[in-house]
N, C-alpha and C positions, 0 to 999 in steps of 0.2 A: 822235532818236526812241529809245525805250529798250524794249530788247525783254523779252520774258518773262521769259527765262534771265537778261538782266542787271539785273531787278530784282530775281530768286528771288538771285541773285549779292551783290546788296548787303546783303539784308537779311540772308545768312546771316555775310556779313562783318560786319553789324553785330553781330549774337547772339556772334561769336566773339569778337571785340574784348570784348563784357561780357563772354563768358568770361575771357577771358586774364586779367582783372582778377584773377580768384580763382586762377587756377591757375598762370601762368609766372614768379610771384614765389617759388613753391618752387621751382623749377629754378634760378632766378638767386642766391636765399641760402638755401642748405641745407648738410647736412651731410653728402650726398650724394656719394660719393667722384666726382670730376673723369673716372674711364673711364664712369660709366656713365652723367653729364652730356653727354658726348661722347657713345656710344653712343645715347643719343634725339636728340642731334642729325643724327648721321649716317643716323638709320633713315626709313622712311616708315610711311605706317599699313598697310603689307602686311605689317610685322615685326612683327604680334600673331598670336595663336592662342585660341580658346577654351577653356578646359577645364575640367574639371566639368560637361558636359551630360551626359554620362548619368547623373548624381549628380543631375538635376535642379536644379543651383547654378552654373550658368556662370560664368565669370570671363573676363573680355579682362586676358592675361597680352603678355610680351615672347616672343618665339619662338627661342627661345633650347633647349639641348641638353635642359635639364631639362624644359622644360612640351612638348617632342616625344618624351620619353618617358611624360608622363603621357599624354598623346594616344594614344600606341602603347599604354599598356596600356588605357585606357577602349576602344579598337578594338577589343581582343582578342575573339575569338568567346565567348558569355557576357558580357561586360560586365565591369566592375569592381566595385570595391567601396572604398569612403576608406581602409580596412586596405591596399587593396594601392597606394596612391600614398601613404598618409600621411608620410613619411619623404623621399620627394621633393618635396612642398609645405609642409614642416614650418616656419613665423615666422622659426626659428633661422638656416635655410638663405637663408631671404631677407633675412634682417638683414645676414648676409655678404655678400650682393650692394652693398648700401649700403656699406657699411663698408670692405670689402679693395677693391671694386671689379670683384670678379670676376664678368660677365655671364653665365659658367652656375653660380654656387654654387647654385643655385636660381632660384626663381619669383618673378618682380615685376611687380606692375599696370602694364600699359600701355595705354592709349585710341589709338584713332586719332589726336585730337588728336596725336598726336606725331607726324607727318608734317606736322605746322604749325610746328614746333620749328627754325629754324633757329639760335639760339643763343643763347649766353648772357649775353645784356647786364645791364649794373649796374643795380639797381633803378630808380636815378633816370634813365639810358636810356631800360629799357623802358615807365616811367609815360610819360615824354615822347614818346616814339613813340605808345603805346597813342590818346594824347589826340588826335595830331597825326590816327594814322588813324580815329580815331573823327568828328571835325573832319569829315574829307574827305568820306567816307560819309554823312555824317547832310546838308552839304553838295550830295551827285548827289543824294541820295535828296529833298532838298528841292526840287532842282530837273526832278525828276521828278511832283512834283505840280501838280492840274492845278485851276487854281481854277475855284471853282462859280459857273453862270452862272446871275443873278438870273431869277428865274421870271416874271418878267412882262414 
């Protein structure tokens, strides 16, 4: 018998698995320096922060020293204003994060999904897996269906 929770369970396993399609093939071949491949590996989805709401333009960032000081200054009594964080969310400083490897040069997108992230397997891996758990899922969920009894 298959409860509530463990159908709302498969189906959202299923939606993720089509995700992962589009999204854990930059993690496995990128140009992504190896600390901060690591670093989403090791984290869960409580290692993001928002910022830019009081800008009206949120962002899900990594929670890192940089995007908790732009947090600390949008806090500040009065509000902020993009002059006073721009230089701390500035492309250049995020491109550094990528590149040297360095998790607070700045600010980089993180989703939840990165609490889904356990590692970094070779493309051809992670396609083989992705299939294997798509398989399995589509699989319960098939036989969680309940055929329709003829009306007469």
């Amino acid at each position: 018998m298959c409860t509530e929770e463990r159908c709302a369970e498969l189906i959202l396993r299923y939606a993720l698995l089509a995700a992962d399609v589009c999204i854990l093939p930059s993690i496995t071949r990128s140009t992504i320096h190896q600390n901060i491949k690591d670093k989403i590996i090791a984290s869960t989805e409580r290692d993001t922060v928002h910022i830019f709401r009081t800008l009206h333009n949120t962002a899900r960032v990594f929670k890192n020293a940089v995007a908790q000081e732009v947090v600390a200054i949008e806090r500040r009594p009065g509000g902020a204003r993009f002059e006073d964080v721009r230089e701390l969310v500035s492309g250049q400083r995020g491109r550094r994060v990528y590149e040297a490897g360095d998790v607070d040069a700045g600010i980089w997108t993180a989703g939840i999904a990165m609490g889904l992230i356990y590692d970094s397997p070779s493309c051809e891996v992670l396609l083989r897996r992705i299939e294997r758990e798509a398989e399995d899922s589509i699989a319960e969920m098939a036989a969680l269906r309940v055929p329709e009894k003829a009306k007469l």
